[in-house]
MMTF fields as JSON, N, C-alpha, C and O atoms, coordinates in Angstrom:
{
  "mmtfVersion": "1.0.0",
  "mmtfProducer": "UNKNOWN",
  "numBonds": 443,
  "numAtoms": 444,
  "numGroups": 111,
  "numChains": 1,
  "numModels": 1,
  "chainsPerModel": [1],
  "groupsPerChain": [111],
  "chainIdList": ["A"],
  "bondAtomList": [4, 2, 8, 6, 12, 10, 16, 14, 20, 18, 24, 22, 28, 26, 32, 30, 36, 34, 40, 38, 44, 42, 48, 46, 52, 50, 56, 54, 60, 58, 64, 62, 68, 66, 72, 70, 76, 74, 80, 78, 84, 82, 88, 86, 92, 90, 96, 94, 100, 98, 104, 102, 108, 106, 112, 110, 116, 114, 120, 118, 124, 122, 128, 126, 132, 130, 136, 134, 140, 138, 144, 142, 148, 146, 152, 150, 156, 154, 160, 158, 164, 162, 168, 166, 172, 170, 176, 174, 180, 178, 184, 182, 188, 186, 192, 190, 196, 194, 200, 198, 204, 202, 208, 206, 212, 210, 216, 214, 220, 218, 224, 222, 228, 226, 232, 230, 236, 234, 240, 238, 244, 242, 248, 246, 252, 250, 256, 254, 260, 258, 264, 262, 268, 266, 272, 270, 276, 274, 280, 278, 284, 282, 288, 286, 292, 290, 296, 294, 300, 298, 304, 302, 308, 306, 312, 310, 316, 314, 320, 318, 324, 322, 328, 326, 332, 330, 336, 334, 340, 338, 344, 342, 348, 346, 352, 350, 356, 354, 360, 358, 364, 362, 368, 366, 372, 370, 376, 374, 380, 378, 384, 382, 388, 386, 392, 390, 396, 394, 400, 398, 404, 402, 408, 406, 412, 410, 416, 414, 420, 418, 424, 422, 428, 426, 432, 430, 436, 434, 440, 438],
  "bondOrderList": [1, 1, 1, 1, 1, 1, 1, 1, 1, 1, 1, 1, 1, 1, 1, 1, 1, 1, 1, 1, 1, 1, 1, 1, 1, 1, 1, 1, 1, 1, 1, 1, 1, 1, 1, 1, 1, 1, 1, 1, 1, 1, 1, 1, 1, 1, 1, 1, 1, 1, 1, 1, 1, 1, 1, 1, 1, 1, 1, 1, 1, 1, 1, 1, 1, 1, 1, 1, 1, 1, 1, 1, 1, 1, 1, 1, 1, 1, 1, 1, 1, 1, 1, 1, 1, 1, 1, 1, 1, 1, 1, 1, 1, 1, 1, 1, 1, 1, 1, 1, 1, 1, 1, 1, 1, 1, 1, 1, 1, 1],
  "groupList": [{"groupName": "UNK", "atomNameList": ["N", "CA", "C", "O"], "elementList": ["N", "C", "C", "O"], "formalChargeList": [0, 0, 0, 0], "bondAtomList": [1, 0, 2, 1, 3, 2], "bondOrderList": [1, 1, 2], "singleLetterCode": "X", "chemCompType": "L-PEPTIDE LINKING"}],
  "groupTypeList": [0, 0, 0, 0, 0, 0, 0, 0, 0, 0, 0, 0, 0, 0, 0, 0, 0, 0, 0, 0, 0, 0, 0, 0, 0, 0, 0, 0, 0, 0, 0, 0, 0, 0, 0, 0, 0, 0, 0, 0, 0, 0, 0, 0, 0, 0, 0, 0, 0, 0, 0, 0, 0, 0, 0, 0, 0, 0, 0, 0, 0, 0, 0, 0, 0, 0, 0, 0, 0, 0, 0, 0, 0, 0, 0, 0, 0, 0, 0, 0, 0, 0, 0, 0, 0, 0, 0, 0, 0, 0, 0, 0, 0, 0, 0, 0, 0, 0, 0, 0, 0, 0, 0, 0, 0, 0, 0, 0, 0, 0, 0],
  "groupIdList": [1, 2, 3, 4, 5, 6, 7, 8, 9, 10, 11, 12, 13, 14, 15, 16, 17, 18, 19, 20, 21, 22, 23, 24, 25, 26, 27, 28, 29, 30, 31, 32, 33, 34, 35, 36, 37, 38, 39, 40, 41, 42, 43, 44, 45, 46, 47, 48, 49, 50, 51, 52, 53, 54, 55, 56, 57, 58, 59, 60, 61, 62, 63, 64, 65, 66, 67, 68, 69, 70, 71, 72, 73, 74, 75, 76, 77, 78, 79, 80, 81, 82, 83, 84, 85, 86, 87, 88, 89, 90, 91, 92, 93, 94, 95, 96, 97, 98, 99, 100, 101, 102, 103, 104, 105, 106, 107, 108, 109, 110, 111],
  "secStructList": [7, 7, 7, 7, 7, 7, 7, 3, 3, 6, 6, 3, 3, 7, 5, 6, 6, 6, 6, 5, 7, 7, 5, 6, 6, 5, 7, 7, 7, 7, 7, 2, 2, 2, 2, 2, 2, 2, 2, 2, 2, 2, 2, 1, 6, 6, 1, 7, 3, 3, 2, 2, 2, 2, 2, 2, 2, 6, 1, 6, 6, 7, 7, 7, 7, 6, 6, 6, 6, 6, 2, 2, 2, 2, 2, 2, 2, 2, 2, 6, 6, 7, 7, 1, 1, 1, 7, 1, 1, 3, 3, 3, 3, 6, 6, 6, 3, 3, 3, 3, 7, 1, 7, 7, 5, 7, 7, 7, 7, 7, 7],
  "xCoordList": [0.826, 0.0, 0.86, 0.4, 2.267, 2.85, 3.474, 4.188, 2.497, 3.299, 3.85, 4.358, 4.167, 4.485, 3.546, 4.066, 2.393, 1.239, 0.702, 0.632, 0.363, -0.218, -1.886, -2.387, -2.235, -3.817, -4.515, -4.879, -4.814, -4.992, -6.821, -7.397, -7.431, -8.796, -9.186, -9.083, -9.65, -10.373, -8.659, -7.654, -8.609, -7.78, -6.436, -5.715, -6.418, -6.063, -5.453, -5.875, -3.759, -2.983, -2.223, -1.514, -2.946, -2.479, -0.954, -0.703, -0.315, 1.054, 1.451, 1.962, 1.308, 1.626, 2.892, 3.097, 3.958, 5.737, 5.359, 5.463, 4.981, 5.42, 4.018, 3.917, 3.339, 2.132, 1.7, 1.455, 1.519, 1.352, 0.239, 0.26, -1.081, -2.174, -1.36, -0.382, -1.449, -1.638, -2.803, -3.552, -3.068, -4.343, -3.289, -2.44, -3.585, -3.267, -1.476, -0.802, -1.13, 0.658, 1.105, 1.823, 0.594, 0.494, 0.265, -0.847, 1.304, 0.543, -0.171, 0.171, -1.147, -2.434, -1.848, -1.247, -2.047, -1.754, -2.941, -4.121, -2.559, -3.261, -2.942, -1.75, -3.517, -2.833, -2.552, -3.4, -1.964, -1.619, -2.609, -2.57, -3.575, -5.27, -5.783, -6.099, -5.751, -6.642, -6.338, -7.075, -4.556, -4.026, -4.597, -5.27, -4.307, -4.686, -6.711, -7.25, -7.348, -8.966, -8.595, -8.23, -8.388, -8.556, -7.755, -8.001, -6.722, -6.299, -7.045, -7.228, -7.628, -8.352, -9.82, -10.411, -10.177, -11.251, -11.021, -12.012, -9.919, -9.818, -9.329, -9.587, -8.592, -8.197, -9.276, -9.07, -10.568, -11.782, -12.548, -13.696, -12.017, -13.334, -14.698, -14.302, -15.271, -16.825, -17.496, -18.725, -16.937, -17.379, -18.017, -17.963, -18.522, -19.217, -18.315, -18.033, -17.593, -15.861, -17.047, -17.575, -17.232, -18.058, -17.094, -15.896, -17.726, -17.019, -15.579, -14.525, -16.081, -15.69, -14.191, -13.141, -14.479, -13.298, -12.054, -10.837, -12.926, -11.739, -11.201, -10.095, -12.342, -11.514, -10.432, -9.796, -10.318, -9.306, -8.119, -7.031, -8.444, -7.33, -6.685, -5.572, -7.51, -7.209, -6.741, -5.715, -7.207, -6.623, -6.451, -7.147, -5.285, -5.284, -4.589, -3.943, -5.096, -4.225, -5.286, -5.069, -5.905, -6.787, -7.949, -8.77, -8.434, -9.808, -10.193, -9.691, -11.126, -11.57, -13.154, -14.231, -12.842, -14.806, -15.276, -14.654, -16.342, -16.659, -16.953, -17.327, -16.789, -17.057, -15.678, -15.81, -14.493, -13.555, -13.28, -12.438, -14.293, -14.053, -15.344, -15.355, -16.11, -16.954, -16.151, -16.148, -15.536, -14.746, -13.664, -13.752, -12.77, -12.162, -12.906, -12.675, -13.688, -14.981, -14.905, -14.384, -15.584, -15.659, -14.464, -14.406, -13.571, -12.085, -11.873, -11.939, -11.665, -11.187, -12.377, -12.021, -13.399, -14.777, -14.182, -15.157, -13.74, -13.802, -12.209, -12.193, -10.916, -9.783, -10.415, -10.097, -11.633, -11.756, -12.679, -12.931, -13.607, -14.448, -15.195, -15.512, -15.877, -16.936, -17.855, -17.552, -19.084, -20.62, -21.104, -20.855, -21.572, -21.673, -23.726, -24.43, -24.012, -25.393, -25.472, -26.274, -24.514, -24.144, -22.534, -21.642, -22.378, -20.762, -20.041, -20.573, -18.98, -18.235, -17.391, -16.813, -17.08, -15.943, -16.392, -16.694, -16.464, -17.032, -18.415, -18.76, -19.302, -21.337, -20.773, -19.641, -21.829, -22.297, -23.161, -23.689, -23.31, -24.195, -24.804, -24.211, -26.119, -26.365, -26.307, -26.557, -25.906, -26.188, -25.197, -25.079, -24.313, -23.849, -22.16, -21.555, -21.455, -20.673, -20.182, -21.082, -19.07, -18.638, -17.997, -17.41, -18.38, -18.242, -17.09, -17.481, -16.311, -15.645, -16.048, -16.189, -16.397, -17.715, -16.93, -17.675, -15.435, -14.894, -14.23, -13.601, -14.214, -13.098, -11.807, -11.521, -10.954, -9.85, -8.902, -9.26, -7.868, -6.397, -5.567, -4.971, -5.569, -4.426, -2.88, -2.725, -1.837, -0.668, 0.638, 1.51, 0.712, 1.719, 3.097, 3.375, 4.121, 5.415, 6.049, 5.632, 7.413, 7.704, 8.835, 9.702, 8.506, 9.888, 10.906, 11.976],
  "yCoordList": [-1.211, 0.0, 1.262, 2.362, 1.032, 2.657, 2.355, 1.495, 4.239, 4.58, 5.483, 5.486, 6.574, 7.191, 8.718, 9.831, 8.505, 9.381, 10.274, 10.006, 11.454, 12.793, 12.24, 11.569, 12.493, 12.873, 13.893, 13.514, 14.812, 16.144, 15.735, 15.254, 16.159, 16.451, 16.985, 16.519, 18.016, 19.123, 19.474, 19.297, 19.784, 19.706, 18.875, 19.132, 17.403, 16.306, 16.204, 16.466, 15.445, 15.182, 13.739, 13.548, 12.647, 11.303, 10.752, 10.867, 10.295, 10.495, 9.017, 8.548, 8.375, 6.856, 6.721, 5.51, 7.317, 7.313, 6.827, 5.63, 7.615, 7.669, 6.8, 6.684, 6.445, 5.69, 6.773, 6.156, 8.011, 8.803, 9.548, 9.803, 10.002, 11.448, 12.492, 12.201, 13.609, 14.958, 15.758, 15.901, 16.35, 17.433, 18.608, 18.682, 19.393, 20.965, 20.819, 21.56, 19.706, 20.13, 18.482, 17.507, 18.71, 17.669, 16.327, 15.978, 15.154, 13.552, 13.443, 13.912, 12.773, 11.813, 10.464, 9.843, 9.965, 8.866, 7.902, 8.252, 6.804, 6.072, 4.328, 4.03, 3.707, 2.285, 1.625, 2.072, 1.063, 0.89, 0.069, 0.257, -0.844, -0.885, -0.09, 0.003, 0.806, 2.493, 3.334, 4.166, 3.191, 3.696, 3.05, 3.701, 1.942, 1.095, 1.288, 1.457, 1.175, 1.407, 2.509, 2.397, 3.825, 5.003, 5.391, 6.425, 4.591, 4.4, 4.411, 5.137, 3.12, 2.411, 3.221, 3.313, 3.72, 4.559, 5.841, 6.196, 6.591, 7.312, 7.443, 8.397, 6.49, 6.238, 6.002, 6.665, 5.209, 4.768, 6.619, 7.031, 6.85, 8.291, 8.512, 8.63, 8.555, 8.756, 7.254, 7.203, 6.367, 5.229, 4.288, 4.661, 3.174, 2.384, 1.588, 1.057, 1.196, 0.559, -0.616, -0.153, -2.0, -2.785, -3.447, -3.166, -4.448, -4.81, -5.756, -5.748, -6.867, -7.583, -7.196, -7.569, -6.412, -5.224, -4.66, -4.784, -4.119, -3.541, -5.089, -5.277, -6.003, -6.944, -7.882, -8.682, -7.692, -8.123, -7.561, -8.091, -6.293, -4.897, -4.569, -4.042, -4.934, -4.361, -5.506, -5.507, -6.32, -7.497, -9.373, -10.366, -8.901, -10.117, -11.276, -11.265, -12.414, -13.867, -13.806, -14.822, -13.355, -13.219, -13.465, -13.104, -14.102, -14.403, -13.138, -13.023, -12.43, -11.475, -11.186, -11.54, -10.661, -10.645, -8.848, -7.799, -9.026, -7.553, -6.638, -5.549, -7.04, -6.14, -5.473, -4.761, -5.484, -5.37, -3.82, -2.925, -4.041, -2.854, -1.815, -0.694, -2.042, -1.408, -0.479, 0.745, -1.381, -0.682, 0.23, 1.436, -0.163, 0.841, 2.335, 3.544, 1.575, 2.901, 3.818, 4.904, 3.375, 4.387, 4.984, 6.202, 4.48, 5.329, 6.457, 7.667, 5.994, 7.02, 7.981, 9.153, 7.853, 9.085, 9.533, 10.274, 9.745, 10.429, 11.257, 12.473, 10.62, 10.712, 12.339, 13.42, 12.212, 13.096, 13.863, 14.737, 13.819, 14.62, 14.908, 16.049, 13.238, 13.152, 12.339, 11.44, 12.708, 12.646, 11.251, 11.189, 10.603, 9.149, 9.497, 8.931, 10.296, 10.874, 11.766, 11.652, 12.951, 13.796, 13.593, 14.133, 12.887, 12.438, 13.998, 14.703, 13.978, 15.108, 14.541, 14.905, 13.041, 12.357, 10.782, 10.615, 9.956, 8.586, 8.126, 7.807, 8.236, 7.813, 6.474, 6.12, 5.704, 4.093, 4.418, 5.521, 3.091, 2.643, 1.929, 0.985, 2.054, 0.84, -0.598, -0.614, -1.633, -3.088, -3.35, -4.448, -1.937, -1.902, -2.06, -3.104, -0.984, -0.488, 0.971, 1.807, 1.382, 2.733, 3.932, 3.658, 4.829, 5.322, 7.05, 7.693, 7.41, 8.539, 9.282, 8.912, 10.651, 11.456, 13.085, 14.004, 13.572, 14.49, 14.561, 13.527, 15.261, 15.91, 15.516, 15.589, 15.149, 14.647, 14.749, 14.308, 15.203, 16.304, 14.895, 14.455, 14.442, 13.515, 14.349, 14.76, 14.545, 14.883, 13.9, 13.866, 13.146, 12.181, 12.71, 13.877, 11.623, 12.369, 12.196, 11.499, 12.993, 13.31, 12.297, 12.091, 11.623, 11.297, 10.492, 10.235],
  "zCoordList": [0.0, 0.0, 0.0, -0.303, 0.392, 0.174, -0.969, -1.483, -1.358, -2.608, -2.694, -3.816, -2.028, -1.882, -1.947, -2.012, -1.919, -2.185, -0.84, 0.36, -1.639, -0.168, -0.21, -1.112, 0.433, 0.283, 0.854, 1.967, 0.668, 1.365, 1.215, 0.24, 2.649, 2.72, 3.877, 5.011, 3.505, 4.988, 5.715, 5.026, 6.611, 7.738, 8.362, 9.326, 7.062, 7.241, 5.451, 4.325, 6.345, 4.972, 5.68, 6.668, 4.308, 4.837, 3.986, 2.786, 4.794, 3.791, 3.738, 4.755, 2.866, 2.698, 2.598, 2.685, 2.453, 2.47, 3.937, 4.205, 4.758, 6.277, 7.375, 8.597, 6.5, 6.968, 8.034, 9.071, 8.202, 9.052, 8.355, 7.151, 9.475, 9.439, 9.685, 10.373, 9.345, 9.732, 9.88, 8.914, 11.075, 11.341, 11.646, 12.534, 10.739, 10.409, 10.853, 11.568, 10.191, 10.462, 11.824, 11.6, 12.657, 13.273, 13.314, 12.915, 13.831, 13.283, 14.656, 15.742, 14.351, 14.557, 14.818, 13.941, 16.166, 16.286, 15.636, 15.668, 15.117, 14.016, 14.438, 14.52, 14.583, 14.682, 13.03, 12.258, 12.629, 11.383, 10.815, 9.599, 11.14, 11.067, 10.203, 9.017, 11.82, 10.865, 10.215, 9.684, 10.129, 8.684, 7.303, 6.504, 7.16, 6.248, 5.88, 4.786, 7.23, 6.341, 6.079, 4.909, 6.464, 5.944, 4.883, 4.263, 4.578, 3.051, 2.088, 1.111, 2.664, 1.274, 0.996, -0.08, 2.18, 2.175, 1.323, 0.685, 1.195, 0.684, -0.538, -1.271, -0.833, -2.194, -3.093, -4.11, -3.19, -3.558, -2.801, -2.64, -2.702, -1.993, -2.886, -4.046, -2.873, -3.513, -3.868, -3.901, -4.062, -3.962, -2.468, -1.296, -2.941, -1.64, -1.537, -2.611, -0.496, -0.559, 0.607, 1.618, 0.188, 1.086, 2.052, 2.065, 2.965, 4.149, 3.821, 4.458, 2.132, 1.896, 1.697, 2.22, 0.854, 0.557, 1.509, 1.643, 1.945, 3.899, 4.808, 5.316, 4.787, 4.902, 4.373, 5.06, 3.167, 2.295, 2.147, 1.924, 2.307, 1.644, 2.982, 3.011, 4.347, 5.923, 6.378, 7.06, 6.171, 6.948, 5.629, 5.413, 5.222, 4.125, 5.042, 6.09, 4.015, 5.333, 6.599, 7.26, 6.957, 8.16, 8.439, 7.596, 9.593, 9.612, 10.943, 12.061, 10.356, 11.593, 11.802, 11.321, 12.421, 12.62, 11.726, 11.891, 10.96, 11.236, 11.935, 11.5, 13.602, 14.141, 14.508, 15.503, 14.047, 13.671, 12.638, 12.709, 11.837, 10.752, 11.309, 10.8, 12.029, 12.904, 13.827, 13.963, 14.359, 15.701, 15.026, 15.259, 14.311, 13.5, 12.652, 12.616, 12.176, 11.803, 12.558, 12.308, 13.897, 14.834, 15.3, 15.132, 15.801, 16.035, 14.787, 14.999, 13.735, 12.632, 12.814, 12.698, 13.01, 13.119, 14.604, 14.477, 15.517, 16.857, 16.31, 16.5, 15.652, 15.175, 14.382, 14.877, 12.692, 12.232, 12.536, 11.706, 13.967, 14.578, 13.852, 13.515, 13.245, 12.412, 13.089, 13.873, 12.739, 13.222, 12.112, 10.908, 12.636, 11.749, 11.381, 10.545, 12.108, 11.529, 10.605, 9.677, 10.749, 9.654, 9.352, 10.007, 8.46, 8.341, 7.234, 6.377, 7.692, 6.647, 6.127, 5.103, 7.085, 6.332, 6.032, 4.851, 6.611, 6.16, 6.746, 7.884, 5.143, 5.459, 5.536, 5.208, 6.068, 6.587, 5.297, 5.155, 4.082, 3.783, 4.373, 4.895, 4.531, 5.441, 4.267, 3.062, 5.122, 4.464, 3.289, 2.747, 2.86, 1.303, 2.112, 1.866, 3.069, 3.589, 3.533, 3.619, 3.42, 4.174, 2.494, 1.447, 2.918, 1.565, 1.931, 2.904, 1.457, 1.997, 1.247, 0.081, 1.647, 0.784, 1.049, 0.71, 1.646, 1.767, 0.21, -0.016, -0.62, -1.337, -1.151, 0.044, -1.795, -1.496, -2.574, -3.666, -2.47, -3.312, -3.418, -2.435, -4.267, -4.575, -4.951, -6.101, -3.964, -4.531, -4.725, -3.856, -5.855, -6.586, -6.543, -6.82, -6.113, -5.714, -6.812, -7.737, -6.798, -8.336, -8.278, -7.429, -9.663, -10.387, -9.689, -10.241]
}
């Protein structure tokens, strides 16, 4: 998963060189879990990214439960001081899965 890629959205710049968040300049402690969903969440951004998915891409080789990508859900929402009723950063489909619905700046490193 690192490619060396920025991802700038709202307040927050995710830096896959360094597997590290930033909020306004600052890292975000992240467990490498919730680096990884919020990767994949954001890389797919405007799309319905389903459970099957985050479990494959979050946890490969692994047998886990979904309440697993639940519980991670929720951490990354308290992390981006997002409201899972009014989300700014990741809606719940219901029944479908999790969809990242912020704007998001792809900056590709050079060369």
């Amino acid at each position: 998963m690192n490619d060396g890629h920025l991802y700038r959205f709202g307040a927050f710049a995710l830096r896959t060189d360094e597997n590290v968040l930033h909020r306004d300049g600052k890292a975000v402690p992240l467990t490498p879990k919730m680096f990884d969903m919020l990767l994949v969440l954001v890389k797919k951004h405007g799309q319905i990214v389903d459970k099957d998915t985050l479990l494959n891409e979050v946890w490969p080789d692994s047998f886990v439960e979904e309440g697993n990508i639940t519980f991670n859900i929720r951490q990354l929402r308290k992390i981006l001081d997002d409201d899972a009723q009014s989300p700014t950063y990741i809606e719940t489909v219901p029944r479908r899965g999790y969809r990242f619905i912020a704007e998001v700046v792809e900056v590709k490193p050079d060369p």
